[in-house]
BALUM-695985 format. One record per residue: z, y, x of N, C-alpha, C in turn; residue in three letters. Coordinates in pm, whole numbers, plus 32768, in hexadecimal, padded with zeros to 4 digits. Atoms other than C-alpha are relative to their C-alpha. Layout:
BEGIN
+------+------+------+------+------+------+------+------+------+--------+
:  n.z :  n.y :  n.x : ca.z : ca.y : ca.x :  c.z :  c.y :  c.x : residu :
+------+------+------+------+------+------+------+------+------+--------+
:    Z :    Y :    X :    Z :    Y :    X :    Z :    Y :    X :    ALA :
...
+------+------+------+------+------+------+------+------+------+--------+
REM end
This chain:
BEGIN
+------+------+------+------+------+------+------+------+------+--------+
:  n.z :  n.y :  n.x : ca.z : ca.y : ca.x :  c.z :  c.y :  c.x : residu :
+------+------+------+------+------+------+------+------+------+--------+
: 805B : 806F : 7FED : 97F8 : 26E1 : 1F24 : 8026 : 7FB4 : 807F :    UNK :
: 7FD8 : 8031 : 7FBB : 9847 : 25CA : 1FDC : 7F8C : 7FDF : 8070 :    UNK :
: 809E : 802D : 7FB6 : 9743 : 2536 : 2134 : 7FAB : 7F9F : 7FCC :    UNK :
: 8043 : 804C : 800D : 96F3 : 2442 : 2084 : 7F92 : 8008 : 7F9E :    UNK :
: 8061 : 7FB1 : 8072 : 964B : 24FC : 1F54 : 7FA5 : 8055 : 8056 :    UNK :
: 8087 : 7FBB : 7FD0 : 95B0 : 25F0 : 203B : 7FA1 : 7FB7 : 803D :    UNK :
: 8073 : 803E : 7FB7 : 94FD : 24F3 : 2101 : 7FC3 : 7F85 : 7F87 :    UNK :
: 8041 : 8030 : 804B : 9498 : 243A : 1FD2 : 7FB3 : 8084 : 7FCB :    UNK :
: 807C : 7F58 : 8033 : 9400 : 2599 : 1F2A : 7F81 : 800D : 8063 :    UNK :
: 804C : 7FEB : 7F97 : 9353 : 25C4 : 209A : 7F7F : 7F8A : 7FDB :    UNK :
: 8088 : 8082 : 8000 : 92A1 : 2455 : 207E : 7FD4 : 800B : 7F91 :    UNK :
: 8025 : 8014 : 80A7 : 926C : 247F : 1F07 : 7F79 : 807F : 8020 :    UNK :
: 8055 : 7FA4 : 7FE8 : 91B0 : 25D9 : 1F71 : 7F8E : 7FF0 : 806C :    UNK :
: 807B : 802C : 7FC0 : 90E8 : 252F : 2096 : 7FBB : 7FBA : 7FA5 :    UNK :
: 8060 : 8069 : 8047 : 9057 : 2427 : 1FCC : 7FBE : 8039 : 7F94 :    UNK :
: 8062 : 7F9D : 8068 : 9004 : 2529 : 1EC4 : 7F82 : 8081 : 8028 :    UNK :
: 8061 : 7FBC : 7FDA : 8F53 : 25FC : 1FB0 : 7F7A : 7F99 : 804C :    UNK :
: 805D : 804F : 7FFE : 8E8C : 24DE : 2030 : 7FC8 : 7FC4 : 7FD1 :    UNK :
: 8027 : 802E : 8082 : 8E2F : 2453 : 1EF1 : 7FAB : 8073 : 7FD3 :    UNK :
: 8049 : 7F9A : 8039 : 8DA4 : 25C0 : 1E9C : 7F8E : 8016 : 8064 :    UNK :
: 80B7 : 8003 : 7F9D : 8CBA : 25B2 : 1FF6 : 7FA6 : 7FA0 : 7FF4 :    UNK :
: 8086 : 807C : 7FF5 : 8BFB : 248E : 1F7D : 7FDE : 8015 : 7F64 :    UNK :
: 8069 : 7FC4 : 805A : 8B02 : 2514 : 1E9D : 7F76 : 7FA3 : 7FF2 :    UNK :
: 80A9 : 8049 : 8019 : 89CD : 23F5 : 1E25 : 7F9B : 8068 : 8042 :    UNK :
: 8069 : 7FD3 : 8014 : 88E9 : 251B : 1E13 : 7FC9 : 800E : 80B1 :    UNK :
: 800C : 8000 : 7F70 : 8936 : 2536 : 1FA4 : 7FB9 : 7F98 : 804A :    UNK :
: 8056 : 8078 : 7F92 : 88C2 : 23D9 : 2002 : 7FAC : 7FB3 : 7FBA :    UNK :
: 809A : 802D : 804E : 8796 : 23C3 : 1F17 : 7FA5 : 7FC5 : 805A :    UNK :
: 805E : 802E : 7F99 : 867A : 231D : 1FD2 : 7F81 : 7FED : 7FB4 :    UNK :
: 806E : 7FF2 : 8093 : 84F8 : 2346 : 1F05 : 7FFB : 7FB0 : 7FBE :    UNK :
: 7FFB : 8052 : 805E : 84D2 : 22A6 : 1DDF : 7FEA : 7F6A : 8040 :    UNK :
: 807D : 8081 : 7FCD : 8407 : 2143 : 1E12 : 8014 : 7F9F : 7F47 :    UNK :
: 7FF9 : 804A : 8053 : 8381 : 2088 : 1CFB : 7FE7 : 7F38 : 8010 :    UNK :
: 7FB0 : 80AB : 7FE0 : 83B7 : 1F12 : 1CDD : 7F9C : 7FC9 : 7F7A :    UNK :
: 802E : 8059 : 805C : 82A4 : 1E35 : 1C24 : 8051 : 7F8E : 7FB6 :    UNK :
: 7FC3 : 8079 : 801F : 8323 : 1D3A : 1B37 : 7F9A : 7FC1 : 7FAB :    UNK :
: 8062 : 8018 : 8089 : 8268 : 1C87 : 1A08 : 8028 : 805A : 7F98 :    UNK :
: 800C : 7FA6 : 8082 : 82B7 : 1D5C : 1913 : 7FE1 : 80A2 : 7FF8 :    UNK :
: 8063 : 7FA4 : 7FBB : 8227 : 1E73 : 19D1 : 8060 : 8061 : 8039 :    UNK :
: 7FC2 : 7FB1 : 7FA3 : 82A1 : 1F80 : 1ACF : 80B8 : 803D : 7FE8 :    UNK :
: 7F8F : 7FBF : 7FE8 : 840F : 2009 : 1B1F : 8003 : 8016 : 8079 :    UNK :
: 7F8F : 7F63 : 7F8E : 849A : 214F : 1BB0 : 807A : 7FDA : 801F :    UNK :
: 7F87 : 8010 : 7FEF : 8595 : 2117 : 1C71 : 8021 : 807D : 8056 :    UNK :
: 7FB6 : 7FA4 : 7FB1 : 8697 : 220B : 1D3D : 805F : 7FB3 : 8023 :    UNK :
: 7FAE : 8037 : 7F87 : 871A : 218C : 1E75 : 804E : 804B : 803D :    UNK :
: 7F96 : 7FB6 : 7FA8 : 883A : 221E : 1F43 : 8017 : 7FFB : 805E :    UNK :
: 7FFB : 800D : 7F64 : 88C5 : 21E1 : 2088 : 7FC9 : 7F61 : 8005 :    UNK :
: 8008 : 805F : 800D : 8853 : 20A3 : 20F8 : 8058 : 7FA2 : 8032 :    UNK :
: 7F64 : 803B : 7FC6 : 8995 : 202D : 218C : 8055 : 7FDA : 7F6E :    UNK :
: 7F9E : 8042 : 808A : 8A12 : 1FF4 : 1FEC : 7F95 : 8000 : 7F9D :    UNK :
: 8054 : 7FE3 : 806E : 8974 : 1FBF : 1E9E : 803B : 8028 : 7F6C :    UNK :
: 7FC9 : 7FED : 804B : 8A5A : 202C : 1DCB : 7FC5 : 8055 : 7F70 :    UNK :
: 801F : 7F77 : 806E : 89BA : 215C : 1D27 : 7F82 : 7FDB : 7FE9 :    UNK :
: 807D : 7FE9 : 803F : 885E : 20E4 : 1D23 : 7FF7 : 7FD7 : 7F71 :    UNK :
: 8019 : 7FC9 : 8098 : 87BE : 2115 : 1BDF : 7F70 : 8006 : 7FF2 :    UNK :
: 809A : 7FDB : 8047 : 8671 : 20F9 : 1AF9 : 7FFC : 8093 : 7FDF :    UNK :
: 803F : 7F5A : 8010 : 85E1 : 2275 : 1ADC : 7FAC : 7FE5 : 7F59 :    UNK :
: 8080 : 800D : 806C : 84AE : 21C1 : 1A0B : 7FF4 : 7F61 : 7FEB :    UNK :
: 800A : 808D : 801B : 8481 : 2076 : 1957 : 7F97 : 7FFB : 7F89 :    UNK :
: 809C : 801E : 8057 : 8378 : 1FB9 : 1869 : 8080 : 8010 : 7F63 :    UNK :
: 7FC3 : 7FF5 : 8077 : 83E4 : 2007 : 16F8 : 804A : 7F4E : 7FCB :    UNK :
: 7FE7 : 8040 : 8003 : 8424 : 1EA2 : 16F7 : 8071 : 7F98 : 8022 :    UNK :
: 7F87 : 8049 : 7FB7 : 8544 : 1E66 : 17D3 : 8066 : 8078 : 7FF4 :    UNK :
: 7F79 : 7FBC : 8007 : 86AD : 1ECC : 17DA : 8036 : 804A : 8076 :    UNK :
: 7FCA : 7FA7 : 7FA7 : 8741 : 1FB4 : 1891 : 804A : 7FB5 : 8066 :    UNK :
: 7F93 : 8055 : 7F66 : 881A : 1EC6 : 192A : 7FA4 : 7FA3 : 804D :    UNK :
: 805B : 808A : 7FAD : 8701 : 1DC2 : 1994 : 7FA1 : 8072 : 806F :    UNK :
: 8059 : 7FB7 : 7F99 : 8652 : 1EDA : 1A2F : 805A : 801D : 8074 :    UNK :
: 7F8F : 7FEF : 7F8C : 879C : 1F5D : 1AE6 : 8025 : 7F9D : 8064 :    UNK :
: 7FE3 : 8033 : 7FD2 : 87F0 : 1E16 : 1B54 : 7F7E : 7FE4 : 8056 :    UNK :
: 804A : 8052 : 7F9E : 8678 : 1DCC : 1BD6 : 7FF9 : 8099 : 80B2 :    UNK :
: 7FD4 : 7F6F : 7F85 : 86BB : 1F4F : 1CA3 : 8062 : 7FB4 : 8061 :    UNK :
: 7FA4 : 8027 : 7FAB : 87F1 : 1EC7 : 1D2B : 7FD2 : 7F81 : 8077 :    UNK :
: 8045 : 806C : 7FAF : 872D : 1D81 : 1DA2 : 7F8C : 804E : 806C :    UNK :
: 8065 : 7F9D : 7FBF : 8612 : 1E65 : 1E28 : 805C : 802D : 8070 :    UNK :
: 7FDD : 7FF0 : 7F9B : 870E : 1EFC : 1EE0 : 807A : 7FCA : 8065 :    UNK :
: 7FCC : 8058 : 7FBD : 87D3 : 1DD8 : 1F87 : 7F8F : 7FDF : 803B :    UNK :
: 808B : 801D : 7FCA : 8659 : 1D8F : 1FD1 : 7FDD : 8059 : 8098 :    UNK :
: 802F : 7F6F : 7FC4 : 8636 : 1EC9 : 2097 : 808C : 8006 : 8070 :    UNK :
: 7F7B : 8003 : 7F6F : 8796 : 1E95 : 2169 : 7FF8 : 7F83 : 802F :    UNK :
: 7FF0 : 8016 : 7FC0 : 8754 : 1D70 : 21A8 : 7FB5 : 7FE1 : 8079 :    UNK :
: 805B : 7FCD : 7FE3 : 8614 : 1D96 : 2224 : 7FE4 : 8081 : 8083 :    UNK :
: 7FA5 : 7FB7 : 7FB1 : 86C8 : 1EBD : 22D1 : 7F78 : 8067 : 8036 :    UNK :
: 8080 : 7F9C : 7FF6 : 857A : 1F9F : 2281 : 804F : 808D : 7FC7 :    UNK :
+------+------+------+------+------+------+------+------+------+--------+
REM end
């Protein structure tokens, strides 16, 4: 093996071990529900420094999974920037 393979393997194996320490369930933050008109959503917020992962928990039988997700994600751009 040449240096240049081992120090690619090396960075290939950092970035895989730091990819495995970031765990959602780690930077959960409590639910909060979020009025809309078509009535309440659960959301799950994360760190508030990103919104990547937030997510509807609970929504009105009426709306889509994605309209709820996306109003979570708004909820929590709300919440950073707000910077509560």
């Amino acid at each position: 093996m040449n240096k240049q393979m081992i120090r690619g393997g090396l960075a290939l194996l950092a970035v895989a071990g730091a990819l495995a320490a970031c765990s959602p369930q780690e930077m959960e933050t409590p639910p909060v529900t979020v009025k809309t008109s078509q009535g309440p959503v659960t959301c799950q917020l994360y760190t508030h420094s990103q919104v990547y992962w937030d997510r509807s928990t609970d929504r009105p039988a009426t709306m889509s999974v994605k309209d709820a997700d996306n109003i979570c994600r708004e909820e929590g751009y709300r919440v950073q920037r707000l910077g509560l």
